[in-house]
C-alpha positions as CSV (number, residue, x, y, z in Angstrom):
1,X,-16.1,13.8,20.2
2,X,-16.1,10.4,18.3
3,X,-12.9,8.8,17.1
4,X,-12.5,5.4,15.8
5,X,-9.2,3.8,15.5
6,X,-7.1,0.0,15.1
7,X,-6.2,-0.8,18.8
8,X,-2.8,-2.4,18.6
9,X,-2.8,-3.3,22.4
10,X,-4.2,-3.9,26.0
11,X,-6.4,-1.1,27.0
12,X,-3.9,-0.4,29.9
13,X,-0.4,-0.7,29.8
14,X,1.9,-0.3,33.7
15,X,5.4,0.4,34.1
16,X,8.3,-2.0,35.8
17,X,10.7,-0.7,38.1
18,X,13.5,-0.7,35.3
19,X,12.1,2.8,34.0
20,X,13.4,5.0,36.5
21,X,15.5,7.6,35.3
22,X,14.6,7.3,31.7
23,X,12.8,10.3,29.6
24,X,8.9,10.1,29.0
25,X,9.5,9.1,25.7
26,X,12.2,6.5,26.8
27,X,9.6,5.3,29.5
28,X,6.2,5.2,27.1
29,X,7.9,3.7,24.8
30,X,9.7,0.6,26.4
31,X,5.9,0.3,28.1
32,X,4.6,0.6,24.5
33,X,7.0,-2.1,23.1
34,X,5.2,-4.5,25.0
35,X,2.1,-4.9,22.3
36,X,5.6,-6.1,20.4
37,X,5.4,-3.6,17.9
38,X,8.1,-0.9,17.0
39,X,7.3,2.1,19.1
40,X,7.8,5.6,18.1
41,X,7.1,8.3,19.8
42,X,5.7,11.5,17.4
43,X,4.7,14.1,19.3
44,X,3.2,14.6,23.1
45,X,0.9,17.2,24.3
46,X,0.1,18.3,28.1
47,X,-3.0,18.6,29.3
48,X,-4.4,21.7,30.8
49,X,-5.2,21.4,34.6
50,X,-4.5,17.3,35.2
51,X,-1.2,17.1,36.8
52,X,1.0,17.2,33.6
53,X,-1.2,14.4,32.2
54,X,-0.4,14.1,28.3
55,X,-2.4,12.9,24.7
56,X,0.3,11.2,23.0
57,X,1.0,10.1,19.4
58,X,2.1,7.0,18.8
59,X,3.3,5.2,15.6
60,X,3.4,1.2,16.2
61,X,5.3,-0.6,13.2
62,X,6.1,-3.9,12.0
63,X,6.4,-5.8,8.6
64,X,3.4,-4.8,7.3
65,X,3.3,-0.9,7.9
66,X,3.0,1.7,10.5
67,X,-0.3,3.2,12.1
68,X,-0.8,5.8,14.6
69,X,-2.7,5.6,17.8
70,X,-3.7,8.2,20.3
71,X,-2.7,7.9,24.2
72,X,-2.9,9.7,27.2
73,X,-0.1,8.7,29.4
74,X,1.5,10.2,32.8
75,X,3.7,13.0,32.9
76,X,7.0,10.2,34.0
77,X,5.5,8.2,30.6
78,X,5.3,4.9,33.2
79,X,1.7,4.6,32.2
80,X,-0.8,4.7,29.2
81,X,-4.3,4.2,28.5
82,X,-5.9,4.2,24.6
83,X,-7.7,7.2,24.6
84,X,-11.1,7.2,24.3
85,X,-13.2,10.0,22.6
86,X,-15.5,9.7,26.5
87,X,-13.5,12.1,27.6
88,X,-14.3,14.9,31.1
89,X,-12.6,17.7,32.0
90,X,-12.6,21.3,34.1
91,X,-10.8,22.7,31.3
92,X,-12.8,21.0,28.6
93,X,-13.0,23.8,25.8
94,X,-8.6,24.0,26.2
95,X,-8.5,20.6,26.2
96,X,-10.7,19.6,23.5
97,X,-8.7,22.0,21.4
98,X,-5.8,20.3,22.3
99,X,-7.1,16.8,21.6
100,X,-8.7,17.3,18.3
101,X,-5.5,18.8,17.1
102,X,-3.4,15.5,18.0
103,X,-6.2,13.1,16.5
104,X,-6.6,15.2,13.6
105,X,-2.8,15.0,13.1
106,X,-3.3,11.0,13.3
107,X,-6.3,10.6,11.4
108,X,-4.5,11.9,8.3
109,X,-1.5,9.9,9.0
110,X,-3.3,6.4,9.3
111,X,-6.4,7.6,6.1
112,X,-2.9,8.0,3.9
113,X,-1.7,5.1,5.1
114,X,-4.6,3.0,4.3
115,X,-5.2,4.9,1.1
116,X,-1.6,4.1,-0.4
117,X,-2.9,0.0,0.4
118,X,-6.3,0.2,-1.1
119,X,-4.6,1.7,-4.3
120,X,-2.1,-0.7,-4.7
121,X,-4.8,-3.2,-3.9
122,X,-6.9,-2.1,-6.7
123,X,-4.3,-1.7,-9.1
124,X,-3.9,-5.4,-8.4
125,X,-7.3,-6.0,-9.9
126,X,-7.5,-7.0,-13.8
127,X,-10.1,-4.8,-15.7
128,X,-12.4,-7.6,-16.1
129,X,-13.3,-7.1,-12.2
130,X,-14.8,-3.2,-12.6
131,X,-17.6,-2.4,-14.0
132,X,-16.4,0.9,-15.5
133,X,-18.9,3.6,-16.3
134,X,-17.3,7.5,-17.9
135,X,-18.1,10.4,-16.1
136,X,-20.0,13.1,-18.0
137,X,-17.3,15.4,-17.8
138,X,-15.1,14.1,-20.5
139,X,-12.3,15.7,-18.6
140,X,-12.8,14.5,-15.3
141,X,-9.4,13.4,-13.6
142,X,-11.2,11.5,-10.3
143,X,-12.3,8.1,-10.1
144,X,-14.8,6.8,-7.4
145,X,-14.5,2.9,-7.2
146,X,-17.4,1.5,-5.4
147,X,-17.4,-2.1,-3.8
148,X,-21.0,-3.2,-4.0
149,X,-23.4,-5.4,-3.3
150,X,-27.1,-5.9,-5.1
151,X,-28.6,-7.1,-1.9
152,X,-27.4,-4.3,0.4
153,X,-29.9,-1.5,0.8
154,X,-26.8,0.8,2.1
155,X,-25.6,-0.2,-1.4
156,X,-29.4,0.5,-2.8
157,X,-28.8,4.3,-1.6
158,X,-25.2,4.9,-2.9
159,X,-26.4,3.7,-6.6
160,X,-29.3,6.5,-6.1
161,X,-26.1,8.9,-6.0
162,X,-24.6,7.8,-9.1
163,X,-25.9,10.5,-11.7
164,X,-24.6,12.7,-9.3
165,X,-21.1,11.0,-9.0
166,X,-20.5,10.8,-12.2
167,X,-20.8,14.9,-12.8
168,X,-17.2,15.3,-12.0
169,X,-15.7,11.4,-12.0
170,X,-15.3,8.0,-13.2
171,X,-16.9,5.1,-11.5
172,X,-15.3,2.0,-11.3
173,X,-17.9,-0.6,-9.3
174,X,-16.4,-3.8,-8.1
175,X,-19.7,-6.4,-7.7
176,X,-19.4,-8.5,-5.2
177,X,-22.1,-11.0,-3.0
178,X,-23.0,-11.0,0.4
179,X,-24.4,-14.4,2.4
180,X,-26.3,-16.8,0.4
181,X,-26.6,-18.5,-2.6
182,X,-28.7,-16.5,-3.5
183,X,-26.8,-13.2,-3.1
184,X,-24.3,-15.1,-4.8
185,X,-26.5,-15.9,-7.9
186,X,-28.1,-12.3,-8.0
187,X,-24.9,-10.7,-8.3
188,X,-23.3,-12.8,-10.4
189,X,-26.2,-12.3,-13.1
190,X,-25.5,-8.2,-12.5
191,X,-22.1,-9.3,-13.8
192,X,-23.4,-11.1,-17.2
193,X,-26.2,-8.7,-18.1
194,X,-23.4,-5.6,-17.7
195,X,-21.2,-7.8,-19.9
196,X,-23.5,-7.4,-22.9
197,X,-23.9,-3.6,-22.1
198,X,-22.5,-1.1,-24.9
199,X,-23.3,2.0,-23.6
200,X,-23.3,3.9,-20.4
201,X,-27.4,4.3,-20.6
202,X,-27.6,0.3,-20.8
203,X,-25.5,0.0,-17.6
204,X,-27.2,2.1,-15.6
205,X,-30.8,0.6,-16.3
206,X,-29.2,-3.0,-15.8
207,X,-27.8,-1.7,-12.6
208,X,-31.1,-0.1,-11.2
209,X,-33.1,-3.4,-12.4
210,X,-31.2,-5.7,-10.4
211,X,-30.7,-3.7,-7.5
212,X,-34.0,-2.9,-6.7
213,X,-35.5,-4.7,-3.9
214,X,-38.5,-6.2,-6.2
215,X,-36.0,-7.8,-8.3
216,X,-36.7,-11.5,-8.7
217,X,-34.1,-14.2,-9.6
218,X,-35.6,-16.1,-12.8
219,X,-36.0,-19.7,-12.0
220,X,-33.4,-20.8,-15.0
221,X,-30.6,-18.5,-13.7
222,X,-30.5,-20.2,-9.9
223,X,-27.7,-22.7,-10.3
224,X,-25.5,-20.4,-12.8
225,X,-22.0,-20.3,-11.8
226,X,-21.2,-18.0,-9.5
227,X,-17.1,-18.3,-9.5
228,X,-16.1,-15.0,-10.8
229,X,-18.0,-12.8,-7.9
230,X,-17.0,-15.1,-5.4
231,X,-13.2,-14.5,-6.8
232,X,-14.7,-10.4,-6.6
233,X,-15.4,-11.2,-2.6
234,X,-12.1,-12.9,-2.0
235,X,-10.0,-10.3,-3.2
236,X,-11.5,-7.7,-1.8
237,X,-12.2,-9.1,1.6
238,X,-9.1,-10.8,2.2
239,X,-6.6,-7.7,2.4
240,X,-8.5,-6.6,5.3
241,X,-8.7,-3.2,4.2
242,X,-12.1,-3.6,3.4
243,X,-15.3,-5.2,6.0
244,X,-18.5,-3.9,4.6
245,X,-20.5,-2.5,1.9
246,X,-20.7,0.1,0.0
247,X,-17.3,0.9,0.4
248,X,-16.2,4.6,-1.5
249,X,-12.2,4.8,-2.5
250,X,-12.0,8.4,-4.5
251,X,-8.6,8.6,-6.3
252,X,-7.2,11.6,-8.5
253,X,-9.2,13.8,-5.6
């Protein structure tokens, strides 16, 4: 079972002597409060055969939004750990079931969430920032922005996919540069040559040119200026809703 998710707080959280009396949800949540968050408790499930034990959802908010996080917490709710998808039990097929259930449930909570973010984020962008390339299907609805780099060879194998992406959508591709000037330069030439592109075909051959790994940066082009990917890398990068390359964002799906 592997499940990654935003920690909000200490691994383990411990109760004070003011929570007696209160409900589990009263109790997990005044422990909860600590990470100084707003604490909500959404839903709690017992476990089968540990002493009441429970896997609990938990939406932490503040300012910025709301995110979900999966606990298991005592029966009284006087103490919580972060789960953790290492997880043993006699009754592991009951409690598995129970388990993917809850962090299924929070999975969908937090990916629409962070998908509401990245489109606002990328609604943000002027046109000028994508390179935009039509689908086949001239009635395709979905568009699949990519966040790329030339010198990634993740990136290397998600441009191999992109006769096949643009079957049934739109890309949008977002160039940006990883370390080095040279990265720097190398993308920002992708940039110009596309710039002169007039037709799909042209794009596509520029693309698969400067992305392969023989690719050589012409002596001439080495101190061009490199401002507008490094404006590309800032504005992805610094929402923080983005940390690495090639990132996918599908909307219309």
């Amino acid at each position: 079972m592997h499940h990654k998710i935003l920690i909000y707080c200490l691994l383990t959280l411990v109760c004070g002597a003011q929570l007696f009396g209160a409900s589990f949800e009263e109790n997990l949540a005044q422990i909860l409060s600590q990470t100084g968050h707003k604490v909500k408790i959404i839903a709690s499930k017992p476990l089968v055969g540990m002493n009441d034990m429970r896997i609990v959802n938990v939406e932490f908010s503040n300012a910025t939004g709301a995110q979900r996080t999966p606990f298991l917490a005592t029966a009284d709710g006087k103490g919580a750990v972060i789960f953790n998808a290492l997880f043993f039990s006699a009754n592991k097929e009951q409690n598995e079931a129970i388990i993917e259930s809850m962090l299924s449930e929070i999975d969908a909570f937090n990916q629409s969430k962070k998908n509401a973010l990245l489109n606002a984020l990328f609604e943000s962008f002027p046109s000028e920032r994508f390179v935009e390339i039509p689908s086949k299907n001239k009635n395709a609805t979905q568009t699949t922005i990519i966040v790329s780099s030339p010198d990634c060879p993740y990136c290397r194998e998600e441009l191999a996919k992109l006769d096949k992406r643009l079957a049934t959508s739109n890309v949008k591709m977002v160039i940006v540069p990883l370390n080095g000037q040279e990265s720097y330069v190398r993308a920002q030439i992708l940039i110009n040559e596309l710039q002169k592109a007039n037709t799909t075909a042209r794009k596509i051959e520029i693309l698969k040119k400067i992305y392969a790994p023989s690719y050589q940066i012409p002596e001439k082009q080495k101190t061009i200026d490199t401002s507008f990917v490094a404006q590309n890398a800032e504005m992805v990068f610094k929402s923080g809703l983005i940390r690495s390359v090639p990132y996918i964002h599908i909307v219309g799906q």
